[in-house]
C-alpha positions, -999 to 999 in steps of 0.1 A, spaced: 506 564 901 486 563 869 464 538 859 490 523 836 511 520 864 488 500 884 479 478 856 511 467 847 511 452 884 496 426 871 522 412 850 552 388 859 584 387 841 589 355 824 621 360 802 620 380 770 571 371 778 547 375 802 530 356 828 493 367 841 486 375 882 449 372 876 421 392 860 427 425 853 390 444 855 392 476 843 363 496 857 348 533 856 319 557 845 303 552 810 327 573 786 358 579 808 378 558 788 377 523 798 380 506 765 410 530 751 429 524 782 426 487 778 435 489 736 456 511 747 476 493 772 469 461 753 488 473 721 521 483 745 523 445 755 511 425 726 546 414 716 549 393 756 517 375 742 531 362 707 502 336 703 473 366 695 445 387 709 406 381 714 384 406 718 347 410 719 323 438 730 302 422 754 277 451 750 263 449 785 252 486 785 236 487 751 199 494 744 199 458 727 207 425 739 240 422 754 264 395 738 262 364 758 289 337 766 280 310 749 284 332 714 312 348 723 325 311 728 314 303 697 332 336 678 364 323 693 365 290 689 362 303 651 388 325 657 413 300 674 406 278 638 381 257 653 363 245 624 322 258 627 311 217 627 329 210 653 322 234 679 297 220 705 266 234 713 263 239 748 282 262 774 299 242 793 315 222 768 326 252 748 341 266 776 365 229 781 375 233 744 384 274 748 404 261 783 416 235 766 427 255 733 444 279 757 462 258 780 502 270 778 492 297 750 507 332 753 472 355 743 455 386 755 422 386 758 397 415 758 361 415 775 350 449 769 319 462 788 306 436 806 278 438 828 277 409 848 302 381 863 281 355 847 290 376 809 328 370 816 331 340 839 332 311 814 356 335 791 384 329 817 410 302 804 422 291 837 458 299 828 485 322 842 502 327 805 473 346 792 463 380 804 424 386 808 412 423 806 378 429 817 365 469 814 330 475 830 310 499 847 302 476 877 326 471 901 326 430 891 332 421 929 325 386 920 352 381 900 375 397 930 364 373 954 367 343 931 388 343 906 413 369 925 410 395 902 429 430 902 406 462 900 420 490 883 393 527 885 396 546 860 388 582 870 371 615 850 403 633 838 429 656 860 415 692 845 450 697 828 446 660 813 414 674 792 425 703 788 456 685 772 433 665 751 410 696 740 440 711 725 457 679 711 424 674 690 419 712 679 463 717 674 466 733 639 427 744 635 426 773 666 447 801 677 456 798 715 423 793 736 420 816 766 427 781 799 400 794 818 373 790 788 391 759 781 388 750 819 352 759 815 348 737 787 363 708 805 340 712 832 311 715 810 317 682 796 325 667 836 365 654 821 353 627 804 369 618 767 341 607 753 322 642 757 358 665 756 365 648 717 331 657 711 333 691 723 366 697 709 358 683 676 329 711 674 355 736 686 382 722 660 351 724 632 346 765 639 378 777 640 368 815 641 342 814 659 355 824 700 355 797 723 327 817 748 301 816 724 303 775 718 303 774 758 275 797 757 256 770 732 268 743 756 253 762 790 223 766 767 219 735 757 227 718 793 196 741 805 173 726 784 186 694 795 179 698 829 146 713 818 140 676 797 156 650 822 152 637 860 188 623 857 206 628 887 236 616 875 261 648 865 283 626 847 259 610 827 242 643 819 270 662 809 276 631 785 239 638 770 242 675 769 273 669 751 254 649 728 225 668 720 248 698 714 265 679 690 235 662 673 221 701 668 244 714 647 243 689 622 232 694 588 196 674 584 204 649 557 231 636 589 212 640 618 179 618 600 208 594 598 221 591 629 185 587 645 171 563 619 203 546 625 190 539 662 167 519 651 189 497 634 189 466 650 222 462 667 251 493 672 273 478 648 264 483 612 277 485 569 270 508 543 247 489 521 225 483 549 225 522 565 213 533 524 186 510 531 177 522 563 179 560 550 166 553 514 198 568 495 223 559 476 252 539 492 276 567 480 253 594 499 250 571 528 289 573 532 289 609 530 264 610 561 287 587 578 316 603 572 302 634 589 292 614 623 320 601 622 343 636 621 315 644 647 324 615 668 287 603 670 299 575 653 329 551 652 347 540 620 362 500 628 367 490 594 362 494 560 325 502 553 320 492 593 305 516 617 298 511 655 274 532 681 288 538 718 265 523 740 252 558 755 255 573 719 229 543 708 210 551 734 209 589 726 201 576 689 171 558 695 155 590 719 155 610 693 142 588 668 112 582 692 110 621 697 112 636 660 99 605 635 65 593 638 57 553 644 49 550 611 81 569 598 102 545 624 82 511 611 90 519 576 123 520 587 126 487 605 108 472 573 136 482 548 161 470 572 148 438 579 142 432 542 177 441 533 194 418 555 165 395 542 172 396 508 208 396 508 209 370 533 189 349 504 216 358 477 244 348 499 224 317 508 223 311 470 256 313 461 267 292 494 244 263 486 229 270 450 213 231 444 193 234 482 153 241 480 151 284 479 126 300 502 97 313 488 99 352 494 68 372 471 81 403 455 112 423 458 106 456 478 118 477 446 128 502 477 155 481 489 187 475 470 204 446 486 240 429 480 251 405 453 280 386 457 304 379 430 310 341 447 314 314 472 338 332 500 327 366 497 285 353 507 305 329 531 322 365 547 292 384 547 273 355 566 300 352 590 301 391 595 264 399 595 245 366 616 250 386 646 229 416 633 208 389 612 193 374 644 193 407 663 169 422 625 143 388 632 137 395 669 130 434 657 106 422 631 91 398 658 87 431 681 74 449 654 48 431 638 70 419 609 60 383 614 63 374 574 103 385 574 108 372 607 100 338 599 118 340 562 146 357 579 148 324 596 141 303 570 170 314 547 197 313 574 187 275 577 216 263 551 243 284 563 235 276 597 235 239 589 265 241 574 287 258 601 266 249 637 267 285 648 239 270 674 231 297 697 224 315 671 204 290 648 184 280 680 173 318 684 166 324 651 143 294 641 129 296 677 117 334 668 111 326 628 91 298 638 64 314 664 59 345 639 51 322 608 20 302 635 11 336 644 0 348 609 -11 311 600 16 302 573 15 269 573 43 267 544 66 291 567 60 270 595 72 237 579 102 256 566 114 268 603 104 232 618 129 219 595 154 243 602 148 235 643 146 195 633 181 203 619 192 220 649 182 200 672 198 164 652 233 179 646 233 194 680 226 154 693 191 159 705 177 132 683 141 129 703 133 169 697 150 161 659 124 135 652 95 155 667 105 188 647 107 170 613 75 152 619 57 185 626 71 196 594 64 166 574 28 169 584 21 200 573 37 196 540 12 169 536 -15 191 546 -3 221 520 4 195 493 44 205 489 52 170 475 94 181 478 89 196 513 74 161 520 105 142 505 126 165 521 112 156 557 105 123 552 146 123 545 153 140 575 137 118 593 156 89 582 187 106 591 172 106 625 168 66 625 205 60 610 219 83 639 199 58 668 209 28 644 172 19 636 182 6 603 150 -3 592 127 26 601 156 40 582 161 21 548 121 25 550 118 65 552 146 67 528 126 49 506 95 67 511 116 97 502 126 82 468 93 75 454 79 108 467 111 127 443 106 104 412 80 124 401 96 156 405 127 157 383 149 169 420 183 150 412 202 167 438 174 156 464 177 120 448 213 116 445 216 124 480 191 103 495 209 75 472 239 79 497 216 76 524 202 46 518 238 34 501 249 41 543 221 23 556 221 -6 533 261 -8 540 254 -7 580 228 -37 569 253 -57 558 238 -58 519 273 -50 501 262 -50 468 228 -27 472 253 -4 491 273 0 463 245 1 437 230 31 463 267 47 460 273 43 427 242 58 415 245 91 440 277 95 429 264 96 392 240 119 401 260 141 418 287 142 391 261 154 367 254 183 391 290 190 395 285 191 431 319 179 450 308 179 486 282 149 474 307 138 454 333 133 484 306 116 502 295 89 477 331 81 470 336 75 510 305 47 507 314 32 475 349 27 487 329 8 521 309 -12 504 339 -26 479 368 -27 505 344 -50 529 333 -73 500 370 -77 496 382 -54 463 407 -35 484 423 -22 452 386 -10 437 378 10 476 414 26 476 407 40 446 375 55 456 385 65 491 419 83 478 395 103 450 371 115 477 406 126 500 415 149 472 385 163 472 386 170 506 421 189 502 413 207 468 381 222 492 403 227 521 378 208 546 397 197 577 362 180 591 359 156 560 397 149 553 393 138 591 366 115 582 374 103 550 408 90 567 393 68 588 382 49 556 415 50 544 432 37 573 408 2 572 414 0 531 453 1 541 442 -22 564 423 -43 543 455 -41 518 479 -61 541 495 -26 550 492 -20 585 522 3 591 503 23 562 469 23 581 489 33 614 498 69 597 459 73 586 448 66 613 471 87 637 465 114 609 427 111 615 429 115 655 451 143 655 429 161 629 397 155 653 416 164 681 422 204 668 386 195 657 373 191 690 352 157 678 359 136 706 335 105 689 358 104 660 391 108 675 378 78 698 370 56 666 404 69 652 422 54 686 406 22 686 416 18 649 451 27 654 447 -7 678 438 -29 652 467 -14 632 490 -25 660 475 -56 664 482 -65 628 512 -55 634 512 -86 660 520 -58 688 488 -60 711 506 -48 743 506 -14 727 474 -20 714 458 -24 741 462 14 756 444 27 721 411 1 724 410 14 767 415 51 757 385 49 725 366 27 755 368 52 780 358 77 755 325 57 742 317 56 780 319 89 787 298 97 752 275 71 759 279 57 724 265 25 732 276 12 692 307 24 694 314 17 732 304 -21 720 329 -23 694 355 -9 713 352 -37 741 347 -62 718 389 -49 704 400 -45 740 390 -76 747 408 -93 719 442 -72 726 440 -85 760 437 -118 749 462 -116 723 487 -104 748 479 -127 773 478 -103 798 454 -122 822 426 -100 832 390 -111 833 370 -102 810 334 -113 825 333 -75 834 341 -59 798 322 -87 783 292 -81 802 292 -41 792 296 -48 761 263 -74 757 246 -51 777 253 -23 748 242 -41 723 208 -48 735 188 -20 718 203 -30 688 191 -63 659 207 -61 626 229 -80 612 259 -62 621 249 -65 657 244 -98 656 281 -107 641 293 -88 672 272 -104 698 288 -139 687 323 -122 686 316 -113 722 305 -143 730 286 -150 762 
């Protein structure tokens, strides 16, 4: 039985689809095929999994860092159209929303070379209707006893199975080969298909030169291996032999590439950058590639793309250490990191062009990095590249690089604060922000605090938040950057708004205002207008609220900048709809909704609805209100945003009880309560009671209410504004 047999064990019929007996871990030897069995075996069943494939290389046998769970969480999520704000930060809650995404989906999913149970284990959906395929070169006995997984070994090839593959790749390049030199061959390269494509490739490359004399080179070259090595592993040096055989006979311009290319900071890897690395043209650079490639030192996966195998990474970097000198290797790994410095800064510029750029001192004339021609194409290279972009600052750490470490880190801070790709942002800034304190930059410090201070605030650790932008905000003082200084002192009142400390918050707000008149920064001023108009709004001052709005979005009209736009519309329409001019807020709130659309943005159409549920509301259209409000939840349900679905829920009560239907009412406020609880949104848990309560009333259903009524006041007690207040005496005592 072959090992396709044994894998297709694992499947159960389920009509015209498939149904999943467990894991299916595909183990073996480095290069005897593991990954093109599983693609392989993959591709004949894709149609009984109709929902789609995931795969990731979990590159536990790479030189580098191997790919951990919590990112490959994140790549999926992405990939399963979770938008980038809405995934959560942390492990465990990543690995709910994949179950959760999964539950009753058809999929495949692919976990290629993992290392460790721990890689894989919060990968697994939990479902029998999608099929999990794990390849390693560990046994995985964890996952047997477990999670009941099915083991499949993948043995070195039957002799006539290479032999078979030796000819299929040299068919129409070689007369007949004498078997017992092919045999040899075979054995020379111990059966495995990573070595026999290499090997036959050479063959296929010479096609009148007799196959003896290229085994001659091999057992030549295998001699000096064992001369060079204290492996005791056959397989792995028949791999290696094969290699360096290989490596040899390439022309120089190639084989400087393919060393240099070690160094690169991650196996994966695009043209632009491997010109930069090599100092050529990117035209030249392709012609090296395309020559590992036809070598098979190197693997094309896209257009322009180019991967390492693990062990031919590894062979890669030996022979960088062994022929180029550490000053030859450092100059490398400077024009790298610059590249993907550089162009990271361009793509940052045409994602956010009104945010503060990063100082950077002069372009390396060396280095040729990337425009982009607009808005999606930096958006796709950020989402391509962040991978190798925090695997270039932890080289520059390593490599005394400090000043492109920490500016790598620096100019990743708006695309990471735009799409929460937290594992990543944490490592980067982390990283960015000890190399700028070890060369003394104070200026590169404050910019990485900021960037952690964000971090830390959208990924709801306010305390560490606070702490971070009040680091940053001193030293700004200390290096006289009056922006950097409004900037922070901003942050910080987002910070106070988020804990409902309204009047630290109106007051830092503030402080940020008067530090920006001086400076001609309207973008900066326009949008710490809508902060205050938000603050002033949650203070019950209507009017200022509106002014605050009013003015940002002026401002942000001028600057033609939509996303502000959107957001002053949302506060304006607040501010009017409470002070009763429901005709003035629907207005407003239907403007920033089309906005929303015309930019495609799930998250704030989700928002925004909410707002346009209570102006329906506020209208004497309830039914109306109902449909925005159901909109809304469902919207931050796919979004994963628990907190707003919640608020959207305990809307869609009010809606019912305006519609003089409590009873049904009633389920929404107990589901958004439950919710609050669980989030521990003391505000938001408040005002949910406070509508359960009145539902149960209204419907006279009977039940105490000393118990809700007590949670509730007991909510409410870190809080003393105005707002608070009101619901205190709703509450009653």
């Amino acid at each position: 039985m072959n090992e396709l047999d044994r894998l297709r064990k694992v499947l159960i019929p389920d009509g015209d689809l498939f149904r999943s007996s467990g894991v299916c871990v595909i183990a073996g030897t480095a290069g005897v095929g593991k990954t093109a069995l599983a693609l392989h075996w993959a591709h004949q069943i894709r149609e009984r999994f109709p929902d789609g494939q995931l795969y990731v290389n979990l590159r536990g046998y790479d030189p580098g860092q191997p790919v951990t769970a919590n990112e490959v969480l994140d790549r999926f999520l992405r990939a399963l159209d979770v938008p980038a704000a809405a995934i959560p930060p942390d492990l465990e809650t990543r690995s709910a929303m994949y179950r959760s995404l999964l539950a009753g989906r058809r999929m495949l999913v692919v976990l290629d070379n993992a290392a460790k149970v721990a890689q894989v284990r919060p990968l697994l959906p939990g479902t029998d209707t999608c099929l999990i395929i794990v390849t390693s070169r560990d046994r995985l006995s964890g996952l047997m006893a477990r999670e009941g997984a099915h083991r499949v070994t993948v043995d070195t090839l039957h002799e006539s199975e290479a032999l078979e593959l030796i000819r299929r790749v040299t068919a129409g390049y070689r007369g007949e080969d004498d078997p017992q030199e092919l045999a040899e061959l075979a054995r020379l390269c111990a059966r495995l298909p990573l070595a026999l494509r290499i090997a036959a490739e050479r063959a296929a490359s010479r096609p009148w030169m007799p196959l003896r004399e290229l085994i001659q080179d091999l057992r030549d070259e295998s001699a000096l291996w064992d001369a060079l090595t204290a492996e005791s592993d056959d397989e792995s040096d028949a791999v290696r032999t094969v290699f360096a055989w290989s490596y040899r006979a390439l022309p120089e311009p190639a084989a400087r590439a393919f060393r240099l290319l070690g160094l690169h900071p991650s196996p994966e890897f695009g043209v632009p950058v491997v010109a930069a690395a090599v100092s050529s043209t990117p035209a030249q650079a392709r012609q090296m590639l395309d020559t590992l490639v036809g070598a098979h030192l190197i693997e094309q996966i896209g257009p322009d793309r180019y991967q390492f195998h693990d062990l031919m990474r590894a062979y890669a970097v030996d022979q960088a250490v062994a022929e180029e000198n550490a000053r030859s290797r450092h100059e490398v790994l400077r024009r790298v990191a610059t590249w993907y410095l550089r162009t990271a800064a361009g793509a940052q510029e045409m994602l956010a062009p009104l945010d503060r750029p990063i100082r950077l001192g002069q372009p390396d004339p060396s280095v040729n990095e990337l425009t982009f021609p607009g808005y999606q194409e930096a958006l796709r290279w950020f989402n391509v590249e962040l991978p190798n972009l925090v695997a270039a600052v932890r080289v520059a750490e390593q490599n005394d690089l400090d000043d492109l470490a920490w500016q790598m880190a620096a100019v990743t801070r708006g695309y990471c604060a735009r799409h929460n790709p937290f594992e990543a942002w944490f490592g980067l800034a982390s990283i960015g922000l000890e190399a700028a304190r070890r060369i003394g930059d104070s200026y590169g410090e404050a910019e990485v605090l900021e960037s952690l201070g964000k971090a830390y605030v959208q990924s709801h650790q306010l305390d560490k938040g606070a702490e971070h932008h009040r680091m940053a905000l001193a030293l700004r003082r200390e290096i006289g950057d009056a922006l950097g200084e409004a900037i922070s002192l901003n942050a910080l009142g987002l910070v106070n708004l988020r804990r409902r400390d309204l009047r630290q918050a109106h007051a830092d707000f503030e402080q940020s205002l008067d530090a920006l008149r001086p400076l001609d920064e309207l973008r900066w001023e326009s949008t710490v207008l809508a902060n205050l108009a938000e603050t002033a709004y949650e203070m019950g001052r209507l009017d200022e609220s509106a002014d605050f709005a009013g003015r940002a979005l002026d401002g942000f009209r001028r600057l033609g900048f939509p996303d502000g736009q959107g957001n002053a519309l949302r506060l304006l329409s607040m501010a009017r709809r409470e002070a009763g001019h429901a005709g003035q807020a629907a207005a407003y709130i239907e403007e920033a909704l089309s906005i929303a659309r015309d930019r495609a943005n799930l998250m704030w159409e989700g928002y925004w609805l909410l707002e346009h549920g209570r102006v329906q509301l506020a209208a004497g259209r309830p039914a109306d209100s109902m449909v925005s409000f159901q909109r809304a939840s469902s919207i931050q349900r796919r979004l994963g945003d628990r907190s707003r679905e919640a608020r959207a829920l305990d809307a869609t009560g009010e809606a019912y009880r305006a519609l003089g239907r409590p009873t049904e009412a009633l389920d929404f406020h107990r589901r958004a309560v439950a919710v609050h609880r669980e989030l521990r949104d003391q505000w938001q848990l408040a005002i949910a009671l406070a509508n359960m309560m009145t539902a149960i009333t209204q419907a006279g259903a009977g039940e105490d209410l000393r118990s809700y009524r007590e949670e509730a006041l007991t909510a409410l007690t870190e809080f003393d504004d105005v707002r608070a207040r009101e619901l205190r005496s709703r509450i009653g005592s």
